[in-house]
Structure formats: structure tokens, C-alpha cells
N, C-alpha and C positions, 0 to 999 in steps of 0.2 A: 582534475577531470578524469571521469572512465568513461572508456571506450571498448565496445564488444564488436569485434568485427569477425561476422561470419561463422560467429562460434556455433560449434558443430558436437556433439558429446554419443558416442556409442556404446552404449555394453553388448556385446555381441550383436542379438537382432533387433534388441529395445533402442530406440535413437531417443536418447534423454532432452537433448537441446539440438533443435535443428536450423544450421544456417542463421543464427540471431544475430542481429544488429543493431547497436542504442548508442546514446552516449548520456553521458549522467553529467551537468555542468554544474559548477559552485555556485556557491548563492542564493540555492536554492534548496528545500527539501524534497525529493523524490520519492515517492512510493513504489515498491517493486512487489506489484501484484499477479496474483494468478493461483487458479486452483490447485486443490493435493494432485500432484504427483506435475506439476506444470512446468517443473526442471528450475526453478526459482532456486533450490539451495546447490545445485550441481552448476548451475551460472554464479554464484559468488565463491564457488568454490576453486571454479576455474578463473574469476576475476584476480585470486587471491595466490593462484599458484600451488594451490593444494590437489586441484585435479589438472591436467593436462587433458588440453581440447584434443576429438581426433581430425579435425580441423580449424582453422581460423585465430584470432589471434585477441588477446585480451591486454589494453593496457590502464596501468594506472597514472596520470600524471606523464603521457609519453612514453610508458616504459612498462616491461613485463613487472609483474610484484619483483621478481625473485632478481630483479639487474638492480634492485636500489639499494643503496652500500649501508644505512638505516632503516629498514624497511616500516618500522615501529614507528617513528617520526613522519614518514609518508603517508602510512595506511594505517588506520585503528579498525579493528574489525570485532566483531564477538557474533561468532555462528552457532558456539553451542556454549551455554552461559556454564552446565554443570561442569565441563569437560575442567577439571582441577583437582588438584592431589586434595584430599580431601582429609588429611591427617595435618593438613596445614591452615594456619590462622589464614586472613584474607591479607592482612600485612607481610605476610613471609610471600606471599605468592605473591605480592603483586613486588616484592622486593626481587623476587628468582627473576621475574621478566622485566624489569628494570637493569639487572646487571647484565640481561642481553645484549646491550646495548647502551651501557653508559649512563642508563636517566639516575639523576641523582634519589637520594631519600626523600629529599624536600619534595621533591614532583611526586613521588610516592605519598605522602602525607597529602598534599595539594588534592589530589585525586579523590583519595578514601576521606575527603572531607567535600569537595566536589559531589559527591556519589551519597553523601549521608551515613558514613559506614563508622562511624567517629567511634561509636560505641561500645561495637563489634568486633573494632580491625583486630583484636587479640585473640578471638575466639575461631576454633577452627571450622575450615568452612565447610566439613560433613555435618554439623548441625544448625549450619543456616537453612531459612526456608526458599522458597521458589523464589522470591520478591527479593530477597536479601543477594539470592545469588546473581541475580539479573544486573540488579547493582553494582555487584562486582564485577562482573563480565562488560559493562561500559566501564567500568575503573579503567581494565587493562586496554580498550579500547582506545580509550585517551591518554594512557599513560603517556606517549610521546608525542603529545600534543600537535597530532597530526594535520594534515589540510586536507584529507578525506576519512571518512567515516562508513562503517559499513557493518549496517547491524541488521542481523537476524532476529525478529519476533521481540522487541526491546522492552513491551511492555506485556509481555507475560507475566501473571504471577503477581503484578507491581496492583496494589490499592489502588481507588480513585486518586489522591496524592501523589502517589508516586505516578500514573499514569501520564498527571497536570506536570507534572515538575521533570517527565522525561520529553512530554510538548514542548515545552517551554525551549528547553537543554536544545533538542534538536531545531529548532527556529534561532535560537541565540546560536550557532555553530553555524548554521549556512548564514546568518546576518554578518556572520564574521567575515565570509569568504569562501568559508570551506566547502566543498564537494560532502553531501551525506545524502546517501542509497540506505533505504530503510524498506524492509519487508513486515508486514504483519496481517494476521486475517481479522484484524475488526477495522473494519470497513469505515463506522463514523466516528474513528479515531483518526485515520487517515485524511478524512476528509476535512476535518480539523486541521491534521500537521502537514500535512503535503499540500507542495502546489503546484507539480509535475510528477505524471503515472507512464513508467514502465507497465503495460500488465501483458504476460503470453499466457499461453494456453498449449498446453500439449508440444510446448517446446519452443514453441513458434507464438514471434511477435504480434501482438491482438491490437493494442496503441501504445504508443509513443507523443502523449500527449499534453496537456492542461489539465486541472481536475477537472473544471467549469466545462472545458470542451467535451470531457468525455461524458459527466453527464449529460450535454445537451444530446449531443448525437445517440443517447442511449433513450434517451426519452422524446426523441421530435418535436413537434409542435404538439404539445395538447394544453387545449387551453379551458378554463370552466366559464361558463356565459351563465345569468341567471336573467331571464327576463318574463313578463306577465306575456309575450307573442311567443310561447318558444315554441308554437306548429309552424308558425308563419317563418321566424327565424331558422327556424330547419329545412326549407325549402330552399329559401334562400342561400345558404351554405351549402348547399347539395352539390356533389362533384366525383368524377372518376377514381381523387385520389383525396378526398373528404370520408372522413368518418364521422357524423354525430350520431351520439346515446344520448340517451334520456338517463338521469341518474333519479332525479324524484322531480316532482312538480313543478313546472319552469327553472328546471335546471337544466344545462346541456353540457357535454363530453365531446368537445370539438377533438379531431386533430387530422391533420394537415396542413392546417390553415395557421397563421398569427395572429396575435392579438389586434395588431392592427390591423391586417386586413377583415378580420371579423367585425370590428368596430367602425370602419370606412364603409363596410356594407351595409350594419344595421345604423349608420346616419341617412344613408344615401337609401335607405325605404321607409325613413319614421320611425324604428322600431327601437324603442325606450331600454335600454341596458341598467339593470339595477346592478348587478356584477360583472366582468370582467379581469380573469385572472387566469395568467400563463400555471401549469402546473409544472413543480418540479421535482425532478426525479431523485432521491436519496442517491447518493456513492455506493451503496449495497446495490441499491435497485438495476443502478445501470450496470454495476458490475456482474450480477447475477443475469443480466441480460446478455450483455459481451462476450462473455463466458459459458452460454449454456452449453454449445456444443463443444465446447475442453475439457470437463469434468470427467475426471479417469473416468469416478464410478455414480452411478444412477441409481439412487434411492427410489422404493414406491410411494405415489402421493400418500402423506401423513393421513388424509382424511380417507382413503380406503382400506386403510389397515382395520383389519378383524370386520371389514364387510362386505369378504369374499369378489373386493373388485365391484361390487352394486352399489354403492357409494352409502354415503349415512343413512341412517332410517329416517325419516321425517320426523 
């Protein structure tokens, strides 16, 4: 289990992480979202004991990283995949962090076949590519076959294949038992592998949730109605906190409302429903929702670029 209590992070007058609090339980896969600059890697780095909070307290499994007498067997992490001597094959380095600590050869071999690296392991790792190092960098994550995991960006770099077979890896690891906290920005990856979100913004916790919940809450009720009454049916749904559009020709763009109370309404006047369908919101959608106001930095809309802010020509 981790656990962030009240962690606090400052560089003089920038407050990186402010006051966070979560916990990350096993069994589960977790996604830990949030935009550039959202303090996402300055929290697993103080998870890990590499930065020191300027308040509050971070444990892994009950305990600060740096009080566990193995700390490799505890906590598997890879926060910067390149960060390797680079005159070294992928077998000598993943053998240097194995005698940290005792892990035999065999677990070393275990691993760089785990990982797909079988090929490779002799060759040094300045001439692997982004996808090959990524690889590695879950090798030493696992190497002491930890009960939490804690990966930065895991499928950078990685092919379709490799993207499916680091899904898989991280659902068979939490199926195990184990606690894995997992960061990355593509969104219907996540929504795929996770099925609990961390996400902050600007330092500060935004949810602490379900995936399923957070899109609901990100997209309300909107539901699409198709019927041959749809003036009459729009009356009908009319309310202070109802919105219906017209999207084309007896279509309608309810939201506030649920499907079934839309449906309970148009029995309860005669009015014939040829469709009937809640809509729902992408993991991007609601996150680019969640998130508007955390985004360090603010782009100009893509469609008024080169027109002077008067939007497209017709």
C-alpha cells in the first residue's frame, strides 16, 4: 500500500505539491494523472525518498521508502527509463542492481526474459531505442520482485505489442496482490489499464476515484433521444436545470435529465421513442474536462491560428 499524507513540496516560491493526500491500495491498477507541470513526478519522487517533502509524510507498505532494510524487494520503481550507464550491456546493469541487494543471476535472467530482452541482454544499452529501454527500465523495477510497483510513463516509446503486453503485465501484477501506481498521458490507454485515478492538478488533489466514476461525473447526464415528436418532446423536458439541442432532424441533446426519467416522460404523453441512449464521455474527454483549470500553460485555439483571432474563412 502507499500512502501520501499531506505532502507538501516547495522550491523557494513555486509550491510543487501542495497538502496531497491519497492512498494507492493492492489489487488494483491505479492511474496517476495530471497535467505538465501537475507535480505528478515530484510526488513519486518523494513517494520513493528521492526528494524530501517540505512537509508531510509518505509511506510505502507502512514505512518511509528509505526505513526498508531491502528496499528493491519492497518497491520496484522506474521514473526515468534512460537514466543507465550506457557503456553497459542491459545484463551487466541489471546484474550491478541486483548485487545491491542480494537478487541472484537467475532473477536477473527471469526478468530480461520477463521483459522480452532475451536477444539484447548483451548488447550495450547506448544503442538500444526508446521502446527497448523502457523494457529495461521495468526489468529493474521487478527485479526484486516486489509487492508494489511504481512506474513513470511505461509505455513510452513501446509499439502496439509492446503497449498490449505492458497492459496485460500491469493487470497480472495487481491480479497478484500487488500495489501498482502507474503514470502516463495517453488517456485511452489508461482507460484500458486502470481502474482507479489519482488525478491533481496544480499540486492539488482533483479525484481520488473509479475510472467509471470519474467519467460519469465528468460528463453528467447527457443522453441522445431520437423521435418523429421531437418539438413536442422538448417541451416536455423543459426545466431550469435541462438543457435540450437539436442535433439534426428528430434528434435531441438532452442533459440533466436520465434516461429514465426521459423515457418515464415520453410513456407518460404517448410520445414514440425510436432511440434512447445515455452518452458517454471518453477518459480523455472527462479528463480534459477535470483539468481545464490545472494546465500550467494555455495554448490558442488550433482553429484561429493564421486568422488573426476572426476565426476560419467560410
Amino acid at each position: 500500500m502507499i500512502e501520501a499524507h499531506s505532502l507538501t513540496k516547495r522550491y523557494g516560491e513555486h509550491t510543487a505539491v501542495d497538502d496531497l493526500s491519497f492512498t494507492v491500495r493492492p489489487g488494483v491498477v491505479t492511474g496517476f494523472l495530471g497535467p505538465n507541470g501537475a507535480g505528478k513526478s515530484t510526488t513519486m519522487r518523494m513517494l520513493l525518498g528521492l526528494d524530501a517533502p517540505t512537509s508531510g509524510r509518505a509511506a510505502v507498505n507502512g514505512r518511509k521508502y528509505a526505513e526498508h532494510r531491502a528496499p528493491l524487494h519492497e518497491v520496484g520503481a522506474m521514473l526515468e527509463a534512460r537514466a543507465v550507464h550506457t557503456g553497459r550491456s542491459a545484463y551487466h546493469h541489471l546484474l550491478a542492481l541486483a548485487a545491491t541487494t542480494g537478487i541472484s543471476r537467475r532473477r536477473v535472467n527471469e526478468v530480461i526474459d520477463l521483459v522480452g530482452l532475451s536477444a539484447v541482454a548483451g548488447k550495450r544499452v547506448g544503442g538500444f531505442s526508446l521502446g527497448m529501454g523502457q523494457r529495461l527500465g521495468i526489468a529493474g523495477a521487478l527485479l526484486g520482485d516486489p509487492a508494489t510497483v511504481i512506474l513513470d510513463e511505461p509505455v513510452n516509446g513501446l509499439d502496439p505489442e509492446g503497449i498490449l503486453w505492458i497492459r496485460n503485465l500491469l493487470k497480472g501484477l495487481a491480479g497478484e496482490g500487488r500495489t501498482v501506481l502507474v503514470s502516463s498521458h495517453l488517456m485511452s490507454e489508461m482507460a484500458l489499464t486502470a481502474e482507479h485515478l489519482i488525478v491533481i492538478g496544480r499540486g492539488r488533489l482533483i479525484a481520488d476515484t473509479s475510472v467509471a466514476q470519474f467519467v460519469a461525473r465528468a460528463a453528467g447526464d447527457v443522453v441522445r433521444v431520437r423521435t418523429d415528436e421531437s418539438d413536442r418532446l422538448r417541451a416536455l423536458l423543459a426545466g431550469p436545470d435541462v438543457t435540450v439541442a437539436a442535433q439534426e432532424a428528430g434528434v435531441l441533446q438532452v442533459t440533466g435529465l436520465s434516461s429514465d426519467r426521459i423515457g418515464r416522460l415520453a410513456a407518460e404523453h404517448g410520445v414514440a421513442l425510436a432511440e434512447l441512449t445515455p452518452q458517454q464521455a471518453s477518459l480523455e474527454e472527462a479528463f480534459m474536462e477535470l483539468t481545464r483549470d490545472a494546465v500550467e500553460y494555455q495554448a490558442p485555439d488550433a482553429r484561429l491560428i493564421g486568422t488573426g483571432g476572426k476565426g476560419l474563412a467560410a
